[in-house]
Structure formats: structure tokens, C-alpha cells
VEXDREN-2710 file (C-alpha; in Angstrom, 1 decimal):
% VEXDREN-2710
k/r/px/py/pz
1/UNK/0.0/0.0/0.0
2/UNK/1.2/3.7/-0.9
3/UNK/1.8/5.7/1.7
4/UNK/0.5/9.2/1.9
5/UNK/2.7/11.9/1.6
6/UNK/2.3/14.6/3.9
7/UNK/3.4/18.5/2.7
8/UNK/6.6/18.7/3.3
9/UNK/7.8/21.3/6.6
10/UNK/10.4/23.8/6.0
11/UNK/13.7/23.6/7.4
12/UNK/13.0/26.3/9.6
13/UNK/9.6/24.1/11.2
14/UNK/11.8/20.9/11.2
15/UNK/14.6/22.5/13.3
16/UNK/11.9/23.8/15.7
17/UNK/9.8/21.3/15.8
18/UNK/12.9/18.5/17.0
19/UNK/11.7/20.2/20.3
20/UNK/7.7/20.2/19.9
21/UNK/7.3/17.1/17.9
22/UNK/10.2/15.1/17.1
23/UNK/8.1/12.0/16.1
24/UNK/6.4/14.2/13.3
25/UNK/9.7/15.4/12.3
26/UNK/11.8/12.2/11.8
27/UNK/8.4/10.6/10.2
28/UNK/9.2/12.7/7.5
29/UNK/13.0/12.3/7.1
30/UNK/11.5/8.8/6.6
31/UNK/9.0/9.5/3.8
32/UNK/10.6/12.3/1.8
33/UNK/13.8/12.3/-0.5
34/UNK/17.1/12.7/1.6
35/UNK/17.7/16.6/2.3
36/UNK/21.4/17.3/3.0
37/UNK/19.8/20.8/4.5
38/UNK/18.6/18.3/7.1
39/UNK/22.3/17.7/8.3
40/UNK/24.4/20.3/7.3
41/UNK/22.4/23.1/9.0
42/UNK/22.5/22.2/12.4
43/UNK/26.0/20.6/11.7
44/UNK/27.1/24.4/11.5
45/UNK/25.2/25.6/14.4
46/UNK/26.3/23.5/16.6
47/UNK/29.7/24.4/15.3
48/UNK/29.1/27.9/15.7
49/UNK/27.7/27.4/19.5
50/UNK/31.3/25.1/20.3
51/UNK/33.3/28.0/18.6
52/UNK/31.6/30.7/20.7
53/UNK/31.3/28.3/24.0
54/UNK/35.2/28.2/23.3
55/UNK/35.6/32.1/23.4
56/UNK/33.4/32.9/26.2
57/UNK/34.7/30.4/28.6
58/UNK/38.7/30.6/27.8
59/UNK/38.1/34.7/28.0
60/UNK/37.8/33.8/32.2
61/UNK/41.1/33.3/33.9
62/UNK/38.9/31.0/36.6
63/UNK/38.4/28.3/34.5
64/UNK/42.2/28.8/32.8
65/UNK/43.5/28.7/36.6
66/UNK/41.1/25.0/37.0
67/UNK/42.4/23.5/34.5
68/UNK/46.1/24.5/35.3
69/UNK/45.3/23.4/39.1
70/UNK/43.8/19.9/37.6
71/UNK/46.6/19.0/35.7
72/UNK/49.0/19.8/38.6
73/UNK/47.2/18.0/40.7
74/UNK/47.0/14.9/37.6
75/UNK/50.5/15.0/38.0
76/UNK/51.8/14.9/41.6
77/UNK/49.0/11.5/41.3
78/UNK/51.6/10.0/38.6
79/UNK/54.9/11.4/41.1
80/UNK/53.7/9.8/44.3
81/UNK/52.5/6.6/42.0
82/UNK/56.1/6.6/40.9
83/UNK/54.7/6.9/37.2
84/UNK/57.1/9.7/36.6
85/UNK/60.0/11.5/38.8
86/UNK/59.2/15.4/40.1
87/UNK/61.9/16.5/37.4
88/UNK/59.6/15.3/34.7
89/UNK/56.6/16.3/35.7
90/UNK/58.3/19.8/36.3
91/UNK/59.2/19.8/32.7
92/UNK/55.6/18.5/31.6
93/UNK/54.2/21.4/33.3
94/UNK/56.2/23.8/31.5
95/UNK/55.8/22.7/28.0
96/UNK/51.8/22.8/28.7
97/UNK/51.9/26.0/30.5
98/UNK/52.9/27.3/26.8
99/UNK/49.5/26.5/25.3
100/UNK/47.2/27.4/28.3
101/UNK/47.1/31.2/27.7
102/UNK/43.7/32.7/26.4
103/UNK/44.7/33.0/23.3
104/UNK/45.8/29.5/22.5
105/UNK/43.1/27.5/24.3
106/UNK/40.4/29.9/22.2
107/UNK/41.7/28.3/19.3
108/UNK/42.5/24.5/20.2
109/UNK/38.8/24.3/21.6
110/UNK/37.4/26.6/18.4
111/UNK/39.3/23.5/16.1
112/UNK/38.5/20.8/18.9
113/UNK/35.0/22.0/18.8
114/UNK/34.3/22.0/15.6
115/UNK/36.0/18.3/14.2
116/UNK/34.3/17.2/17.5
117/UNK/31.2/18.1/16.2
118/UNK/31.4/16.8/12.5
119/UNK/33.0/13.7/13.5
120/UNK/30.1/13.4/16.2
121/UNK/27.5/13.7/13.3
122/UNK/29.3/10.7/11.3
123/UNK/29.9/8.4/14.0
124/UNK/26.9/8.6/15.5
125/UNK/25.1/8.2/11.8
126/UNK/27.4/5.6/11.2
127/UNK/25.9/3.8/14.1
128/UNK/22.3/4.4/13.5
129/UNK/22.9/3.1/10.3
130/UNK/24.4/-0.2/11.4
131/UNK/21.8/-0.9/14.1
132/UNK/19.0/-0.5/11.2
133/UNK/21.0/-2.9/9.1
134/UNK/22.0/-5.5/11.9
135/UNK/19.8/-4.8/15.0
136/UNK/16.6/-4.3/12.6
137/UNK/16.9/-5.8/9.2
138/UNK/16.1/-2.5/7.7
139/UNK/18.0/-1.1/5.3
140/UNK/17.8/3.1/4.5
141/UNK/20.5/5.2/2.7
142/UNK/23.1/6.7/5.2
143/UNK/22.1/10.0/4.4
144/UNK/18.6/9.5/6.1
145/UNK/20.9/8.6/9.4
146/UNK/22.4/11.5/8.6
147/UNK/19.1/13.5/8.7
148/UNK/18.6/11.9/12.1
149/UNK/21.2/12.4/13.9
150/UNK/21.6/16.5/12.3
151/UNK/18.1/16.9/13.5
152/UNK/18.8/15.6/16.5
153/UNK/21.6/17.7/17.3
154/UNK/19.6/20.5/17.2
155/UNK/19.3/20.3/20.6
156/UNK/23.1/20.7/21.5
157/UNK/22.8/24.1/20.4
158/UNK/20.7/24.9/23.0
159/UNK/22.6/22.3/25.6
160/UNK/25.9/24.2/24.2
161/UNK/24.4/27.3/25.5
162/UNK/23.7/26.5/28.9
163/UNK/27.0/24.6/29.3
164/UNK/28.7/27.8/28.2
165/UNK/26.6/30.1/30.8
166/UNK/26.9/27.3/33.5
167/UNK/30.7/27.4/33.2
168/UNK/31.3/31.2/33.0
169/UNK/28.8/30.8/36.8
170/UNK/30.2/28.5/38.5
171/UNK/34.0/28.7/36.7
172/UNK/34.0/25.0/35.8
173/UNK/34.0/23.7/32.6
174/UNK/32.6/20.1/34.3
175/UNK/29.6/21.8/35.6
176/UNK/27.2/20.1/33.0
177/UNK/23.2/20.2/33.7
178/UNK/22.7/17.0/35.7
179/UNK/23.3/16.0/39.2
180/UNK/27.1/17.1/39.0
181/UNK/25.9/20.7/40.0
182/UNK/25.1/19.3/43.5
183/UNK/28.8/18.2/43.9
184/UNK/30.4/20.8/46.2
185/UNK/33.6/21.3/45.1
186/UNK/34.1/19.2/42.1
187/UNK/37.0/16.5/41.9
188/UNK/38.2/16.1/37.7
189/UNK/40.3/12.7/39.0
190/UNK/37.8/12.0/41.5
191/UNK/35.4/9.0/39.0
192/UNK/32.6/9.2/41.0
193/UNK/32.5/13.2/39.9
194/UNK/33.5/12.4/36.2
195/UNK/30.7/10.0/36.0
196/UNK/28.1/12.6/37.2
197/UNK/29.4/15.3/35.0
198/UNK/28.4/12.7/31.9
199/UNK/24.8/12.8/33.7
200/UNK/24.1/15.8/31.2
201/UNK/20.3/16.6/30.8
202/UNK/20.6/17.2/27.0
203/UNK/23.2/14.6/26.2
204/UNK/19.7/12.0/28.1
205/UNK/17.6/14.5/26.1
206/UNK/20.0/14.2/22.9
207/UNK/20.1/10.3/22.8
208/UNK/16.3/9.7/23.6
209/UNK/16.1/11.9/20.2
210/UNK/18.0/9.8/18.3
211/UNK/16.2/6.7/19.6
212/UNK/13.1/8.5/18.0
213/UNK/14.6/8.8/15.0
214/UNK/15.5/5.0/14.8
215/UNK/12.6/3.8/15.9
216/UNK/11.1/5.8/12.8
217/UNK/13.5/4.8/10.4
218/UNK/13.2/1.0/11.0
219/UNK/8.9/1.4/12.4
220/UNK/9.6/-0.2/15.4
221/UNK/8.8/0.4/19.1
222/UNK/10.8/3.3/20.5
223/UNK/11.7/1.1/23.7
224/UNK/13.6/-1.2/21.6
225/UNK/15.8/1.2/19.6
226/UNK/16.2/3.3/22.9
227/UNK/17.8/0.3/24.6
228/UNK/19.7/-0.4/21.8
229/UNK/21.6/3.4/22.0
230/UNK/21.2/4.3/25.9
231/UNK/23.2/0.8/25.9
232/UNK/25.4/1.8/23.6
233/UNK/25.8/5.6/25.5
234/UNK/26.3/3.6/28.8
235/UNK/29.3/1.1/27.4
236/UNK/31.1/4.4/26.3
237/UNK/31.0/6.1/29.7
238/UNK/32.2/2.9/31.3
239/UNK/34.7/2.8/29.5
240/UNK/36.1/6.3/30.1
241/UNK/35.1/6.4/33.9
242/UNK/35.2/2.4/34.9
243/UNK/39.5/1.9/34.4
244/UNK/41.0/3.1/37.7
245/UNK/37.9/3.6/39.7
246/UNK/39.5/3.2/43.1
247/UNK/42.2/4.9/42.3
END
């Protein structure tokens, strides 16, 4: 049976309407012709919000003197583990010191934010594509994972925003939306605080969007492509946070 095409939404009503009605919007990426609007437009949003996120927070010498302070405090760990003697981590110090200045960390996290992003967008299409192939038996064109995950990103832009005002508050880059903000004085080698910070409303909000999109593209039950890529979310943060957890 033919399905019924419904009028296509502008660009404009798709990016706003990720946040009203997702379900409606990822219907369509799987009914109309692949749109490489879809992707790209958000892609360089979200790119603009890292690049600016990047300015604002490196302009505050609070956060600069964090991070200095965290990787002092990374490194007298590795001395008194006998990892490294104090000579060397002396020397470490110095050569990093070079690049910590306003000026330089503006532009590593402009760059860093930006191939984060795109390479974000593939990977995670890359994986949305594979679970529809292997998890679901459905096959779609890569582009309309693409679509998906674009769209969903949409809602970093808004998650960059709050990130960036977050940090320039409470001078910490780690301070994420989630139940890190009710950790006093937060710990970046303490796992217990590294695992909260990943405890991030919009990256919840940002995977739950995805599932949506999934669930669309293959017409299955959103519970089964949701446990497919929380599951997949949660084997990633174990792997970052799990190694050395009593340490």
C-alpha cells in the first residue's frame, strides 16, 4: 500500500519542531527524499555554539587557573605513584603552560570544537545506520541517518548554550546540567564526579532523540531502539570512567 505523503515542513519548522514534535519530524526524514539541508544546518550551528562556547569560557582566567590546578594535581598523582620522577613532571608542566594562555586554548577548543562536532555527526550516523541494518533488518541510505542524527543535534545548540553560561557561573568547565551541580567542590580525577558530569540533561535529552529517530527509520517500538543506543551511551561512559575507579 502507498503511503500518503504529507506537505513537506520547512527547514525552519523541522529545526523547531525537533523540540515540539520530534516524532512528526523524523516521520518525514523517513518519507521524503534525503535533504542534505537536514544535516548540514544544524552541523554548523552546533559548530558555531562550540566555537563561541570556546571564546566565552577561555576569556575567564577562573576556569584557565582550573584546569592549570587539575593537571597539577593529575600529575603529583603519577609522582607519588612513581609513574614519573618530580623532574619530569616539572618539565611536563612547562611545556603545557605554553599553550594554556587565552589565546591559544580559544583556538584549540574553536578547532577541537568544531572536528568534534562533524566527526560526532558521522559516527553517530554511522551507528544508527548499522543498528538498522543489523539490529533491525532494515536497510535506509546513510544519508537518512544522517538527517537523524543532524536533526537531532539541534538540541546541543541549545545544551551548548547552557553549558557555556553554567561554566562562566560557576567557573568549571565540568559543571554540566545533571546532578554534578550538587557536587560541592568538584573533583576532575575523582570517578565518582567524572561520571556525574556525563549525567548531562541534553546529552539524556539528545540520545532519547536519536532513539526516536531509529525507531522511525526502522517502524519499530521506540523502547527497543532506545535500549539499543542508551546501551550503547552507557558502554562508552564505562569505559572512560570504569578503568581506575578506586584509584
Amino acid at each position: 500500500m502507498e503511503e500518503v505523503q504529507r506537505p513537506a515542513s520547512s527547514l525552519a519548522g523541522r529545526l523547531m519542531n525537533v523540540f515540539a514534535a520530534p516524532g512528526d519530524v523524523f516521520e518525514e526524514i523517513r518519507t521524503s527524499k534525503p535533504s542534505t539541508a537536514n544535516w548540514l544546518v544544524p552541523l554548523l550551528l552546533v559548530c558555531l555554539v562550540g566555537v563561541s562556547y570556546a571564546f566565552a569560557v577561555f576569556s575567564q582566567e577562573s576556569i584557565l587557573q582550573s584546569l592549570r590546578e587539575a593537571q597539577e594535581k593529575a600529575m603529583q598523582q603519577r609522582v607519588d605513584a612513581g609513574k614519573m620522577t618530580r623532574q619530569q613532571a616539572d618539565q611536563a608542566l612547562s611545556v603545557s603552560a605554553q599553550f594554556m594562555g587565552p589565546t591559544m586554548m580559544k583556538i584549540i577548543g574553536s578547532v577541537g570544537a568544531v572536528v568534534a562536532n562533524c566527526a560526532m555527526l558521522f559516527l553517530v550516523a554511522l551507528v544508527i545506520w548499522l543498528l538498522g541494518r543489523w539490529a533491525f533488518k532494515n536497510r535506509f541510505p546513510y544519508l537518512k541517518a544522517m538527517e537523524v542524527a543532524g536533526l537531532a543535534g539541534t538540541i546541543n545548540i541549545l545544551g551548548g548554550i547552557v553549558a557555556m553560561l553554567l561554566a562562566m557561573v560557576m567557573g568549571n568547565m565540568a559543571m554540566t546540567p545533571g546532578p554534578v551541580l550538587l557536587v560541592h567542590e568538584f573533583d576532575p580525577t575523582n570517578k565518582l564526579h567524572a561520571f556525574l558530569a556525563q549525567l548531562n540533561v541534553f546529552m539524556l535529552w539528545y540520545i532519547a532523540l536519536l532513539s526516536l529517530g531509529l525507531a522511525k527509520l526502522c517502524r519499530v517500538a521506540f523502547g527497543k531502539a532506545a535500549i539499543w543506543l542508551f546501551g550503547f551511551w552507557a558502554a562508552l561512559v564505562a569505559v572512560m570512567i570504569l578503568p581506575g575507579w578506586g584509584r
